[in-house]
C-alpha positions as CSV (number, residue, x, y, z in Angstrom):
1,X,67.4,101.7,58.5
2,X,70.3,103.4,60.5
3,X,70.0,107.5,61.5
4,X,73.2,107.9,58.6
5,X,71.3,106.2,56.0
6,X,68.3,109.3,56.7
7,X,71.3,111.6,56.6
8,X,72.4,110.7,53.3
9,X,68.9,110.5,52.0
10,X,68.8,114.4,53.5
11,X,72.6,115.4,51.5
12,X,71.6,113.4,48.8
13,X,68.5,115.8,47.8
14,X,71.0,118.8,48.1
15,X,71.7,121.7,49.9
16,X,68.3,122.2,51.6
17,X,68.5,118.4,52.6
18,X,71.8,119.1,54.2
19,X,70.4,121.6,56.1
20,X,67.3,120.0,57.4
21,X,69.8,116.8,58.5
22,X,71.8,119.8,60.4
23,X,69.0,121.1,62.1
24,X,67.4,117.5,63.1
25,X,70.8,116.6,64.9
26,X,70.6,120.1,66.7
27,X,67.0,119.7,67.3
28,X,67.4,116.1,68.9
29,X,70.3,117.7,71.4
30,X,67.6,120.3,72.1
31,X,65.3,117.4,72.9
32,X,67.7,115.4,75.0
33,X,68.6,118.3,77.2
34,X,65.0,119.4,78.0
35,X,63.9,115.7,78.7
36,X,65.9,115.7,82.3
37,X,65.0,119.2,83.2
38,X,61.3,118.3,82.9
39,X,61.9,115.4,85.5
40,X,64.1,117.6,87.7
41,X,61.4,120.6,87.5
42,X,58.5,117.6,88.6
43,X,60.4,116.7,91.2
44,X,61.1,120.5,92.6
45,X,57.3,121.0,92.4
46,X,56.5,117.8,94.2
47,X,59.1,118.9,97.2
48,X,57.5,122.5,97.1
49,X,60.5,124.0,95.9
50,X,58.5,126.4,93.4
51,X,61.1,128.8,93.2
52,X,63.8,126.6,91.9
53,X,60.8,125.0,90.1
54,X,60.6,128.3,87.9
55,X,63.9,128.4,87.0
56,X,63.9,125.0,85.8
57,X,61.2,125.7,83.7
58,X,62.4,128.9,82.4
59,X,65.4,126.8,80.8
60,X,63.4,123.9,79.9
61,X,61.4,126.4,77.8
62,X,64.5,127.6,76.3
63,X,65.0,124.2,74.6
64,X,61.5,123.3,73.7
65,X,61.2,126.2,71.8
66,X,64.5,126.1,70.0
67,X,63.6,122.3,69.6
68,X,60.0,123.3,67.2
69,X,61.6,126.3,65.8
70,X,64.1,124.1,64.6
71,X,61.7,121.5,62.9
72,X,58.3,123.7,62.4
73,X,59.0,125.8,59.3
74,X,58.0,124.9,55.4
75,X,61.0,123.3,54.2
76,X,60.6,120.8,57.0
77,X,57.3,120.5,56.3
78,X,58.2,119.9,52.5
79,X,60.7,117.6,53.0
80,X,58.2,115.2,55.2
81,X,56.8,114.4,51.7
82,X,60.5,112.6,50.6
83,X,60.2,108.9,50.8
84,X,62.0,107.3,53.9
85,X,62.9,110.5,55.1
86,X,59.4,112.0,56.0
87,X,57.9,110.1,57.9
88,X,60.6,110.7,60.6
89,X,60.9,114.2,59.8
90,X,57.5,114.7,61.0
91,X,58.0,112.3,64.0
92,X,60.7,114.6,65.2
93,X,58.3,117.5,64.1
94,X,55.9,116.7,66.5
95,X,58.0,115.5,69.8
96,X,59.4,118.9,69.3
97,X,56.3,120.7,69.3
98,X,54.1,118.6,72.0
99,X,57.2,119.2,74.5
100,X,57.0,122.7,74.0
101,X,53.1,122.4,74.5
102,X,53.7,119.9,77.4
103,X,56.0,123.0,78.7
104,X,53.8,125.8,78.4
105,X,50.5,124.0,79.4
106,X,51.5,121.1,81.9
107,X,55.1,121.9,83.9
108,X,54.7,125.6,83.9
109,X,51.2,125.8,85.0
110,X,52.4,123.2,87.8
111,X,54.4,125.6,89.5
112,X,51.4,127.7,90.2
113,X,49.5,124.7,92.0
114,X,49.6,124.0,95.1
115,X,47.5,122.4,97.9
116,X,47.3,125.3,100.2
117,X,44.2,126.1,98.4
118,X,42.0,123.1,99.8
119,X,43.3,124.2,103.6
120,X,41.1,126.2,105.8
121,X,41.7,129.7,107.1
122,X,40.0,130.6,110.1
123,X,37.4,128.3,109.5
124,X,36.9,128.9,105.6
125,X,37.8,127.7,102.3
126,X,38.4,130.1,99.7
127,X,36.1,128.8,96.7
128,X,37.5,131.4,94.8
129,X,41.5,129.8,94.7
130,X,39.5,126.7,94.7
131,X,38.1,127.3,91.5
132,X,41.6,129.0,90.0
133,X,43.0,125.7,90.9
134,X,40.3,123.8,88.8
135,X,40.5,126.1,86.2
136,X,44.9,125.5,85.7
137,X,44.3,122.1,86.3
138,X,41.4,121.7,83.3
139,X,43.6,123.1,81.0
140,X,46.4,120.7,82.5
141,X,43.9,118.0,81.2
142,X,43.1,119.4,77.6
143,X,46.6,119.8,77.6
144,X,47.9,116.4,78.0
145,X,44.6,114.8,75.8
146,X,45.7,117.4,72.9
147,X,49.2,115.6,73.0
148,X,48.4,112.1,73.7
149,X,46.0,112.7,70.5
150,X,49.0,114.1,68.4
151,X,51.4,111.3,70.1
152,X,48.7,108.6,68.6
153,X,48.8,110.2,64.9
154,X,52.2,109.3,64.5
155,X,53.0,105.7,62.6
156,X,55.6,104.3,64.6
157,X,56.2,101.6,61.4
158,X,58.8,103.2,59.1
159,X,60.8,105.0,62.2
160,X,63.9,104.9,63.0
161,X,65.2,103.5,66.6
162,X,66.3,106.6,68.2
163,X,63.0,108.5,66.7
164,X,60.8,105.5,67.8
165,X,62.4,105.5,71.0
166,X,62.1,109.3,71.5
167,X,58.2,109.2,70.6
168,X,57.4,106.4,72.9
169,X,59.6,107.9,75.9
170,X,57.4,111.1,75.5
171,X,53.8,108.7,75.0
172,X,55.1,107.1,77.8
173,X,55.5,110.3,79.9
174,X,52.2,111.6,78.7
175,X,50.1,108.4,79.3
176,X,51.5,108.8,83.3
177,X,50.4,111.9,83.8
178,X,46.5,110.8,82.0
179,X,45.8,108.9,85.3
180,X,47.0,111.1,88.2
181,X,45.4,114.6,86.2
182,X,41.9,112.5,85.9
183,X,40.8,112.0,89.6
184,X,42.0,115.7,90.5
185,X,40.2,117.2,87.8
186,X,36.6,115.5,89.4
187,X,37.7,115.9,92.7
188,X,38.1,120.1,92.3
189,X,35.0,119.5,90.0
190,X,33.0,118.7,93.2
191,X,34.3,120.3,96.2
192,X,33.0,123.9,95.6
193,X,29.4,122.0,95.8
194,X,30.6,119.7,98.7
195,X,31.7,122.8,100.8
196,X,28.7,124.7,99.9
197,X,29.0,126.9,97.2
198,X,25.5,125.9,95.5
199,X,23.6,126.1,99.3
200,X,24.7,125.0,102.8
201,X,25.7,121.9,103.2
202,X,25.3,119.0,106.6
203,X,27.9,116.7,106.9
204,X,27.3,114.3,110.2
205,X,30.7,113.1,111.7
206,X,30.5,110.1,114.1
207,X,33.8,109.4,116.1
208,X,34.1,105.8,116.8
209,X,34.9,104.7,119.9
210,X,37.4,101.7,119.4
211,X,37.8,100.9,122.7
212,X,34.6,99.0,122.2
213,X,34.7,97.5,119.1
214,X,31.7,97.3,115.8
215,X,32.8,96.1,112.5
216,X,34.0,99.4,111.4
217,X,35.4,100.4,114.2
218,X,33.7,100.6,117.5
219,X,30.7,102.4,119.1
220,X,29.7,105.6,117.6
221,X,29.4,107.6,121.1
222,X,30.1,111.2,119.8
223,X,28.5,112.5,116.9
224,X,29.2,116.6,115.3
225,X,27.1,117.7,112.6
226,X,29.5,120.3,111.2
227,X,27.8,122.8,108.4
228,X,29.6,124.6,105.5
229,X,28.4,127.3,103.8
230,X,30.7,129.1,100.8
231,X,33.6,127.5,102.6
232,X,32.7,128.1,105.8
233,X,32.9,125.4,108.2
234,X,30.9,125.8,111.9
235,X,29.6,123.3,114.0
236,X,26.0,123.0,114.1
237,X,24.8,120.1,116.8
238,X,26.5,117.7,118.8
239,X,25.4,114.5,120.6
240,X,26.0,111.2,121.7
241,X,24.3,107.6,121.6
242,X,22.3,108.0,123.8
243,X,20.7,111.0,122.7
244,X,18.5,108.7,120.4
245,X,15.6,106.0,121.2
246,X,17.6,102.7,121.5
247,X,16.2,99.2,122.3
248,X,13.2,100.2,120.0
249,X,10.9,97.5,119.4
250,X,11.6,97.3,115.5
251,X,14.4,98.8,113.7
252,X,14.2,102.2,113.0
253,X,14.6,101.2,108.7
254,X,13.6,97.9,107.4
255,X,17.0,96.1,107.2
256,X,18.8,94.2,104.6
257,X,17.9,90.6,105.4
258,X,21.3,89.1,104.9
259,X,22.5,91.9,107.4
260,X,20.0,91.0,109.6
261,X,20.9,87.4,109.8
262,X,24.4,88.0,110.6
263,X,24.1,90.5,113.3
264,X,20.1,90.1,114.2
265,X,18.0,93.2,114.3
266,X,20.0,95.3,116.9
267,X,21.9,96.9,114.6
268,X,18.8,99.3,113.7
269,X,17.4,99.0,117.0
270,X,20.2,100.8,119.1
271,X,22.3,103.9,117.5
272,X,26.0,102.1,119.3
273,X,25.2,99.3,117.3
274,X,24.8,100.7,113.8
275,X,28.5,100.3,112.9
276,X,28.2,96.2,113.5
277,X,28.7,95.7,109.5
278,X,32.1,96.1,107.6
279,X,29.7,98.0,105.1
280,X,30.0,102.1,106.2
281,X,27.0,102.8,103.6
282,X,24.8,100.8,105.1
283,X,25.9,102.0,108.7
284,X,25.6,105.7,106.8
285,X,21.5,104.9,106.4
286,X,20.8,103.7,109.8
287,X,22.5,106.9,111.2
288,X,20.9,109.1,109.0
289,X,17.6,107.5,109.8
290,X,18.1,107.9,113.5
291,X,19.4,111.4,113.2
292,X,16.5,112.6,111.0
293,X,14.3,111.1,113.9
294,X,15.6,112.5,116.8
295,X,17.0,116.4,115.1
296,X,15.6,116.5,111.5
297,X,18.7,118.5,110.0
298,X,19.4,117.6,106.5
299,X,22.6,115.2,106.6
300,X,24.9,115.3,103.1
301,X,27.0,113.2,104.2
302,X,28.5,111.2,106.8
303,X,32.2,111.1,107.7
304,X,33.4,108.3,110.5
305,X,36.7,108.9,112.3
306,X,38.5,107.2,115.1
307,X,40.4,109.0,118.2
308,X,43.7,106.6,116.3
309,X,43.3,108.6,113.8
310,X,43.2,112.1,115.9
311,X,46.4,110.9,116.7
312,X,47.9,111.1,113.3
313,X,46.1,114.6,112.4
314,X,47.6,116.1,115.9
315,X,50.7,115.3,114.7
316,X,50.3,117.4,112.1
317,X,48.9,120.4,113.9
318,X,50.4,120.1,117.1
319,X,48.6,119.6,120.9
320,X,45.3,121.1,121.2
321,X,44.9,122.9,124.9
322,X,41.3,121.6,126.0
323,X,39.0,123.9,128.1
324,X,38.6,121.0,130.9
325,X,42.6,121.0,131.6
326,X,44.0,118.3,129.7
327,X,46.1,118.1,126.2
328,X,46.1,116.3,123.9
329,X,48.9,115.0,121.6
330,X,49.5,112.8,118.9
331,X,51.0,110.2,121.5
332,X,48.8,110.4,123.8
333,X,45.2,111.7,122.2
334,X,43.7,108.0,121.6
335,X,45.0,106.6,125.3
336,X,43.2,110.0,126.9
337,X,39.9,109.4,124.9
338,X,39.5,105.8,124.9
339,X,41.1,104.8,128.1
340,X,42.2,107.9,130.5
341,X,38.6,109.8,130.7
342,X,36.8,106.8,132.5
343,X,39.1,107.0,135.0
344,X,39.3,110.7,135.5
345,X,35.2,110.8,135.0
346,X,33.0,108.6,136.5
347,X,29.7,109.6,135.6
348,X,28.8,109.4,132.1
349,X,27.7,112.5,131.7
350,X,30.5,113.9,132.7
351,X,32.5,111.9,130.4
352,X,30.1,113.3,127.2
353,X,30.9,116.6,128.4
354,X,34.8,115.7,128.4
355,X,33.7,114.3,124.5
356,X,32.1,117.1,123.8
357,X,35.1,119.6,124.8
358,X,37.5,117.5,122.7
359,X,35.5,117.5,119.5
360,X,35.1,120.9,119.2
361,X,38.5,122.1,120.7
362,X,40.2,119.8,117.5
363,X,37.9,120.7,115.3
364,X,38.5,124.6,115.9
365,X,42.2,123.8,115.2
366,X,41.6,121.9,112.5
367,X,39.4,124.6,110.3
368,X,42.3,127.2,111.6
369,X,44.4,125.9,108.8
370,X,47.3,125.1,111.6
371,X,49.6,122.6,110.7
372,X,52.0,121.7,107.9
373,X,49.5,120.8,104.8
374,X,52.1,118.1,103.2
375,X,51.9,116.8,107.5
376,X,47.9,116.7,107.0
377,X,47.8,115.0,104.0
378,X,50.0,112.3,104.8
379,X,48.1,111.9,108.3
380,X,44.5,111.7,106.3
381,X,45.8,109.4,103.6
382,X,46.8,107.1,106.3
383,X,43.8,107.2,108.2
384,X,42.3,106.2,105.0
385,X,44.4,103.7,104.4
386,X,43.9,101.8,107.6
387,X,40.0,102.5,107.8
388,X,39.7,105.3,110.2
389,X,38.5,107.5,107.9
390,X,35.8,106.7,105.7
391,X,33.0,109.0,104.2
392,X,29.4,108.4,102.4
393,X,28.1,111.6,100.4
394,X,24.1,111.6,99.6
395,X,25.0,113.5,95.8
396,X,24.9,111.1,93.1
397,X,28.0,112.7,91.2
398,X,30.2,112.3,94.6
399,X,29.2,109.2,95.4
400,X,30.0,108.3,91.6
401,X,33.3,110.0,92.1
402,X,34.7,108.0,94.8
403,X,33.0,104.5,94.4
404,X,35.4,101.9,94.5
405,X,37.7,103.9,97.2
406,X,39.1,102.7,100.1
407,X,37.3,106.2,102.0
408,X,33.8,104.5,101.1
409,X,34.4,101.8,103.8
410,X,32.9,99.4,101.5
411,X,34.3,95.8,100.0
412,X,35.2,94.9,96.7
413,X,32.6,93.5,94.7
414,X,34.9,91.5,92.8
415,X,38.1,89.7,93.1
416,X,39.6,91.2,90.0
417,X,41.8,93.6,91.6
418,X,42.0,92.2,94.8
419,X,40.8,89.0,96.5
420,X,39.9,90.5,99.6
421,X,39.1,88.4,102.7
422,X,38.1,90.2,106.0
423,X,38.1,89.9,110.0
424,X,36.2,91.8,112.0
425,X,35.7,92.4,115.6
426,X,31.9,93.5,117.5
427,X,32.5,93.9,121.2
428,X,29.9,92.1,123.7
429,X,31.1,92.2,127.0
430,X,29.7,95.4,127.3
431,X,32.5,97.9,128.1
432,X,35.6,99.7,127.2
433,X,38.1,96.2,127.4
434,X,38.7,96.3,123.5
435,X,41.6,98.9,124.3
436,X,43.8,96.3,125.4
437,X,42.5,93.9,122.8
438,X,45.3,92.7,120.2
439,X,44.5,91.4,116.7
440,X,46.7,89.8,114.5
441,X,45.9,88.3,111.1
442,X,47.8,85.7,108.7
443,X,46.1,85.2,105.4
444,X,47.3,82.4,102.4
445,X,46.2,81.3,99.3
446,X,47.1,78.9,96.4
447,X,45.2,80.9,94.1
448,X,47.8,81.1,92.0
449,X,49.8,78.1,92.0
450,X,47.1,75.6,92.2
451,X,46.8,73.5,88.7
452,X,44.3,74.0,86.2
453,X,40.3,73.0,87.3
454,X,41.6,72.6,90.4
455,X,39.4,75.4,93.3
456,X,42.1,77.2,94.9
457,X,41.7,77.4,99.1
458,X,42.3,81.1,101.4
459,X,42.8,80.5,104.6
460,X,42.6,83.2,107.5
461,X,43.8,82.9,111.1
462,X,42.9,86.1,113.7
463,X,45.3,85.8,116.5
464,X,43.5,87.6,119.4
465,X,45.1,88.6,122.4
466,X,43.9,90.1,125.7
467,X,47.1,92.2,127.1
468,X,45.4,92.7,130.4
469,X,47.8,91.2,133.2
470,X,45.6,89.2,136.0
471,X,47.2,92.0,138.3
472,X,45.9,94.9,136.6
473,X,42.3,93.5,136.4
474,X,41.7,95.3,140.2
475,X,42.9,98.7,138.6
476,X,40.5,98.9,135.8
477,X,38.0,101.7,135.9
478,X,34.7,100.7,136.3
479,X,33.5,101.7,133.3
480,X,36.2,100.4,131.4
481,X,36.0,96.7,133.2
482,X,31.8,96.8,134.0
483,X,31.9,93.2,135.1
484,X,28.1,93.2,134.3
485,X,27.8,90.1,132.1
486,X,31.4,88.5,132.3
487,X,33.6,88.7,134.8
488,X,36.0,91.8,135.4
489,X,38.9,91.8,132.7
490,X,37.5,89.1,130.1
491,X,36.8,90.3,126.9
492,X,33.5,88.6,124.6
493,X,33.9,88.7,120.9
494,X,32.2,88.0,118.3
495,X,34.5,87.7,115.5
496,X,33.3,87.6,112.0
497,X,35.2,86.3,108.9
498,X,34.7,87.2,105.4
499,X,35.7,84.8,102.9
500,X,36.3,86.2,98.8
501,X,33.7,87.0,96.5
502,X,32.1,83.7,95.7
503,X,33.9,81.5,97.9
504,X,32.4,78.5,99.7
505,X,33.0,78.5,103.4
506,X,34.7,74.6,104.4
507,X,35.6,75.5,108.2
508,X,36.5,76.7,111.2
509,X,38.8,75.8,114.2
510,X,39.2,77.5,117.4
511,X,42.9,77.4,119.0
512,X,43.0,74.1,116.4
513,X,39.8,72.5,117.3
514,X,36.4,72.4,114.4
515,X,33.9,74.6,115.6
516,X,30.7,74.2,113.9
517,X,29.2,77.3,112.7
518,X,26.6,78.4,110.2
519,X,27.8,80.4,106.7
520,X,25.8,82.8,105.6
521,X,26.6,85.3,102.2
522,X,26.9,88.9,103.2
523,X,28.1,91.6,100.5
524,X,28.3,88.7,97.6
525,X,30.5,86.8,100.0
526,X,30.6,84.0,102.5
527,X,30.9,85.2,106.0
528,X,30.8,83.1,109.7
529,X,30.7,84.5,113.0
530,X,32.4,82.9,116.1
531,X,32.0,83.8,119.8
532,X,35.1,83.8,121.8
533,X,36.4,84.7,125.3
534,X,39.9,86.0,126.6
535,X,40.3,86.0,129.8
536,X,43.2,87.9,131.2
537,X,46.5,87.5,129.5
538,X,45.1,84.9,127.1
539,X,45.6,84.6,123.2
540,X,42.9,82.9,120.8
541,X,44.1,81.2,117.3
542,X,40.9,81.2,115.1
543,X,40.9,80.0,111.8
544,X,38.6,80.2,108.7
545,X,38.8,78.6,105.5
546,X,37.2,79.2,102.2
547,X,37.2,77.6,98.5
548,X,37.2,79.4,95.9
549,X,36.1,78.5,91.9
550,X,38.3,76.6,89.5
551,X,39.8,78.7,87.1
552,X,38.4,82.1,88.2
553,X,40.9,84.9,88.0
554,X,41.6,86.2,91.4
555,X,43.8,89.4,91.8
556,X,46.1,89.8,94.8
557,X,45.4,88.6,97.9
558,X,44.3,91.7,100.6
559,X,42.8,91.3,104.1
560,X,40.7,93.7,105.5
561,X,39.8,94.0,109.0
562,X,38.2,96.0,112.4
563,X,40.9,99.1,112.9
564,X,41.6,98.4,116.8
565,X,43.4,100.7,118.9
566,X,46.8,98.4,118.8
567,X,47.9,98.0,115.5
568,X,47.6,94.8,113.4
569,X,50.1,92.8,112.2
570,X,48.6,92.1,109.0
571,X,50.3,88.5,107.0
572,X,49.7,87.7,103.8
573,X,51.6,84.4,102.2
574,X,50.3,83.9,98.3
575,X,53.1,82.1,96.5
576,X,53.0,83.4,92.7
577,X,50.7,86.3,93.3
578,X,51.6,90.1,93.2
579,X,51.8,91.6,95.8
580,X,48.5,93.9,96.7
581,X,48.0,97.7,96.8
């Protein structure tokens, strides 16, 4: 059925069918003009530009409403009983009236947001723009569910293609705004709790040292507990490792035996060692235990961040001036903490105290809302993103919110989105060496093109690479090269692969020779640790291979792996897969 056929349906009933055709041509212009000024005015709020973002709206308003005035009246609504004819009528009908809603209740009310509200100011939140912001964006929500429900009343069946094509345009628009509104309405659900609003919270932050590498990241040698109260964020206690009872006898919590036989019972015995697993909630209950032990505070939550990723936030804020003479900068703030200080500070003490300065010098900045907020974002998303920054809340409805999250620190319990293998780094040449350490991963599979019944294979190979030149062994400080159990300059790994979820482990070959090692499952998944050594200038090609079952589904092949102070060059080669997130 063509659009003139509905037309001369419309004549064909007379003069008030004539009329009705009229104003459905004039309605669909109205329609077709407001259509790119909605796009234009989300664009204008996404770039900030409220101001032109206003205008936009006020003219998109202008045709939304012309649009339903045009189509809502009785004789419309009569005429959507004619055979043929109606059922469009009331398609048109009801486009015209959810973009008018969509207007008033989604795009206009989107001007009004912005981020600025979730930034401190002199070391507060204001709650009370906090909860303005999850009060617009609720009604955002009801909102676009009202017109997704609408959108789902009308029978696509008897339209006709432009009318068809109108309605799903607009479903379509609707159904990608459904998954972006979702996770910020929980998210401004539970921050006025998370920052205190219901009774103070503790949130323990450890900063891990990289230059001496643990699953996660690297030694956990400064730790803040930082308390907010209504908003208010102060710092409560600071310490380092070595405030706490290490080489205890037994661990300080009975330990997950499959933990336990991968990195033996050290990991709860000493608090620099409680970051060995790739799993950041498990690390989260072996620091809490230890804290509770040696300070009893209350800890909500615990945050883990890397002096990598201080470089990304500073480039947001700009240097911080510390109180013992030095400045950090984004290019120069994870070289000064991880390498610099043990040059300039011999004594360890003096080197917490330098730790000590830093932490709460950035973290003053931080909470003084400095810094361009789009800047902060970007620098935090990344940080996520690469597994600097990852975060373990103790409330149930938190931990509910962002399970599944890259900021847990946590892998994939399935291979369904992802089929995630992993390769991570714990440091035992006791020292600082792992700042010149590079690591390089290349990761394949045949998941996808191997035939029918047949179990696909994922390979991983770490490249490791110690950039220390022979010449600049002699230069090293002390407590950057100890010497204590290897000599000056080498580096001692154990590196630890992770093979899918489910896989069998086949083998292992060291700079192409079979190395025999024993599998064990970890986190639902096959994992094998190797020992290797790089002396000076030296690069080791380790490789790992896994099976996986025939005819499982397996989502796109990911790699995960120890965040290092170099960056990784990450490889992924999966013929016929999509690419992954």
């Amino acid at each position: 059925m063509t659009l003139g056929v509905i037309v001369l349906a419309l004549v064909g009933v007379g003069f008030a069918g004539a009329q009705i055709a009229e104003r459905g041509f004039a309605a669909k212009d109205e329609l077709e003009q407001a259509i790119p000024l909605a796009k234009q005015a989300q664009q204008q709020v996404l770039a900030g530009d409220q101001e032109a973002a206003i205008a936009t709206v006020a003219e998109l308003r202008t045709h939304a409403a012309t649009a339903r005035e045009l189509t809502d009246d009785p004789t419309w609504r009569a005429f959507e009983w004619v055979p043929t004819v109606g059922a469009n009528l009331q398609a048109v009908r009801i486009t015209a009236a959810s973009v008018e809603e969509l207007v008033d209740g989604v795009v206009e009310p989107a001007t009004t947001l912005s981020i600025e509200a979730l930034k401190p100011v002199d070391g507060a939140i204001d709650l009370a723009a906090l909860t303005q912001l999850s009060d617009t964006v609720d009604g955002v929500a009801d909102t676009i569910g009202h017109v997704s429900a609408e959108l789902d009343t009308v029978d696509r069946e008897p339209l006709i293609g432009p009318v068809r094509d109108g309605i799903d345009q607009l479903d379509g628009a609707v159904g990608e705004l459904e998954p972006m509104i979702g996770p910020a309405q929980q998210a401004l659900a539970v921050l006025p709790g998370a920052l205190g609003a219901d009774g103070p919270r503790n949130y323990l932050v450890l900063f891990q040292n990289v230059a001496e590498a643990r699953g996660t990241g690297g030694n956990p040698a400064a730790l803040l507990l930082v308390n907010v109260t209504d908003g208010r964020i102060s710092i409560g206690r600071q310490a380092s490792s070595s405030d706490f009872q290490n080489g205890r006898a037994e661990p300080i919590i009975a330990l997950d035996p499959q933990t336990e036989a991968l990195y033996g019972d050290k990991i709860g015995r000493y608090m620099m060692d409680v970051t060995l697993t790739p799993d950041f909630p498990e690390t989260s209950e072996l620091i809490r235990a230890f804290w509770a032990e040696s300070f009893g505070d209350q800890v909500d939550g615990v945050v883990s961040f890397d002096p990598v990723a201080l470089g990304y936030l500073l480039g947001a804020t700009g240097p911080v001036q510390l109180p013992t003479g030095e400045k950090l900068t984004k290019d120069n703030a994870a070289s000064m903490v991880l390498n610099e200080v043990y040059s300039t500070y011999s004594e360890p003490e003096d080197q917490d105290a330098f730790f000590a300065a830093a932490a709460a010098s950035v973290f003053k900045v931080l909470t003084s809302g400095s810094g361009d907020t789009d800047a902060l974002i970007e620098a935090l998303t990344r940080a996520i993103d690469e597994d600097r920054l990852m975060y373990v809340p103790s409330d149930e409805g938190e931990a509910e919110y962002i399970s599944g999250s890259r900021i847990t620190g946590t892998l994939p319990s399935g291979n369904d989105d992802a089929s995630v293998v992993g390769v991570y780094v714990n440091d035992v040449t006791q020292g600082k060496m792992d700042y010149y350490l590079q690591l390089d991963v290349d990761a394949s599979t045949d998941a996808c093109t191997v035939a029918d019944g047949t179990a696909p294979t994922f390979t991983t190979t770490a490249t490791v690479t110690n950039t220390v030149q022979p010449d600049q062994v002699d230069g090293l400080a002390e407590y950057v090269a100890t010497g204590k159990y290897f000599p000056r300059g080498h580096i001692s790994t154990d590196l630890v692969f992770y093979g899918p979820v489910g896989a069998t482990f086949q083998q292992l070959t060291a700079d192409g020779k079979p190395v025999t090692v024993t599998p064990l499952e970890h986190l639902g998944r096959p994992a094998v640790k190797v020992n290797i050594r790089n002396v000076p200038a030296s690069t080791r090609v380790i490789e790992a291979t896994f099976t996986g079952a025939p005819d499982e589904a397996y989502g796109p092949l990911a790699v995960r792996h120890t965040p290092l102070v170099r960056t990784s060059e990450i490889t992924v080669d999966a013929p016929g897969c999509d690419a992954a997130d």
